[in-house]
Structures are given as structure tokens and as C-alpha cells.
C-alpha positions in Angstrom: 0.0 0.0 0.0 1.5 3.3 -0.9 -0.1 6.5 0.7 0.2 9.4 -1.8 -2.8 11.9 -0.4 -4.3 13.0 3.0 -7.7 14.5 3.8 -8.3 16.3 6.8 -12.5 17.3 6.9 -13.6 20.4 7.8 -16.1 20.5 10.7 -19.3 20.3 11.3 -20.5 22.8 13.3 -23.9 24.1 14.4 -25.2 27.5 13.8 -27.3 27.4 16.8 -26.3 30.0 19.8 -28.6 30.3 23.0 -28.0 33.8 24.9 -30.2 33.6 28.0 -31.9 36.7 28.7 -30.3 36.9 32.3 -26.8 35.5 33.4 -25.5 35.4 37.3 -22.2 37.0 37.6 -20.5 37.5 40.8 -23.6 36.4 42.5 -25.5 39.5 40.7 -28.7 38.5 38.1 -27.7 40.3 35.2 -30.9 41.2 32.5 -29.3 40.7 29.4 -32.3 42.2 27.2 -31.2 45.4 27.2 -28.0 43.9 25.0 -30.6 42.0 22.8 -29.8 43.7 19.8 -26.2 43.5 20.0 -26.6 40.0 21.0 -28.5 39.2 18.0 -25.5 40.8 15.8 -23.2 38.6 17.7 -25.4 35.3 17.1 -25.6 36.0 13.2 -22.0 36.7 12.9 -21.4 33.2 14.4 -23.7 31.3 12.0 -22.3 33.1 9.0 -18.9 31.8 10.4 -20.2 28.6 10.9 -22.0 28.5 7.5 -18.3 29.8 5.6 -16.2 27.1 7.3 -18.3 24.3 7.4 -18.8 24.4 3.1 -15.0 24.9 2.8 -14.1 21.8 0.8 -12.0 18.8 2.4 -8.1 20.3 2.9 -5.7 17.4 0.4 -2.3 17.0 1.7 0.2 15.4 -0.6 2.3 13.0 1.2 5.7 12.4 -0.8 8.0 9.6 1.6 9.3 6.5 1.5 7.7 6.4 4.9 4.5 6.6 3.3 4.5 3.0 1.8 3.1 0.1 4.0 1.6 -3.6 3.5 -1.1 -5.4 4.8 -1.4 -9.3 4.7 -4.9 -10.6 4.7 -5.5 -13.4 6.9 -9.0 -14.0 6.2 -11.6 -13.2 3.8 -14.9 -13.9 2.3 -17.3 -12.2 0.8 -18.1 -9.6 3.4 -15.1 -10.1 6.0 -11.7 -9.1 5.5 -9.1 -9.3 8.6 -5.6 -7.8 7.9 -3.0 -7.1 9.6 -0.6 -4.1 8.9 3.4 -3.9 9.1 3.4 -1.7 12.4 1.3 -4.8 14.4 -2.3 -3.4 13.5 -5.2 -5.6 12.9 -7.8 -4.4 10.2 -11.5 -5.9 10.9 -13.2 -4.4 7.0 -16.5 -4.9 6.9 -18.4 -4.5 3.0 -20.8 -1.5 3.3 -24.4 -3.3 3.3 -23.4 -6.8 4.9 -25.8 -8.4 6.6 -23.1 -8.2 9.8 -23.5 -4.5 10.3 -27.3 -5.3 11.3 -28.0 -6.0 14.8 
């Protein structure tokens, strides 16, 4: 197996920001609507932040090493099963995306 390309996801974040109308500070109730306005400001500038990076496309890293090779040797398979295991020790359990083993 030769890795050539990495792909980091961008997040998946929520637009959604709850601003109570009163906070306790310093053991004082604080009324917050006074501040609704600017509040409201604050809250849509979030969710357009939110909405900007979260349709930013995946970020592709090209990974150009000799370190970047590896092998697997399969030590079972069938039609939906495959167990590998890697050259650093690690054990692959693959499963085939509709088998009847993901139920349940």
C-alpha cells in the first residue's frame, strides 16, 4: 500500500447560539435584554462563520515519503469479512458496506 494523499475534513458545526436573557455574575442576576440587539448581531455573525467554514471543501495534503508505503497481509476473507494485519502490528477488521453483519 503506498499512501500518496491525505484529507483532513472540515467540521461540522452548528449555527445554533442560546444567549439567556439573564446570566449570574459574581452572585448578581444580570438582564441581558437590554443587549438584545447586539446579541442578536453577535449570534448571526457566528452562524455566518459557521456556515463559511463548514462548506469549505475537504483540505488534500500530498504525502511524498518513502515512509509513506506500507503492506497489509490478509488473513482471512470472504465475501463480506476481511481481517488484515498491517506492518506496524495493527489488525484491520473491513466490513463491506451493506453486509448483513453491520445489522443488529
Amino acid at each position: 500500500i503506498k499512501f500518496e494523499e491525505g484529507i483532513i475534513g472540515t467540521p461540522q458545526l452548528t449555527d445554533s447560539l442560546e444567549i439567556p436573557e439573564n446570566v449570574e455574575f459574581l452572585g448578581q442576576n444580570v438582564d441581558l435584554t437590554p443587549f438584545k440587539g447586539i446579541l442578536t448581531s453577535v449570534q448571526n455573525t457566528a452562524s455566518s462563520v459557521v456556515k463559511t467554514i463548514s462548506n469549505q471543501p475537504p483540505l488534500k495534503i500530498p504525502i511524498s515519503s518513502s515512509n509513506a508505503e506500507s503492506w497489509l497481509l490478509t488473513t482471512y476473507l470472504d465475501a463480506e469479512l476481511r481481517i488484515s494485519r498491517g506492518d506496524g502490528g495493527s489488525v484491520f477488521v473491513l466490513i463491506k458496506e451493506g453486509s448483513s453483519l453491520l445489522t443488529n
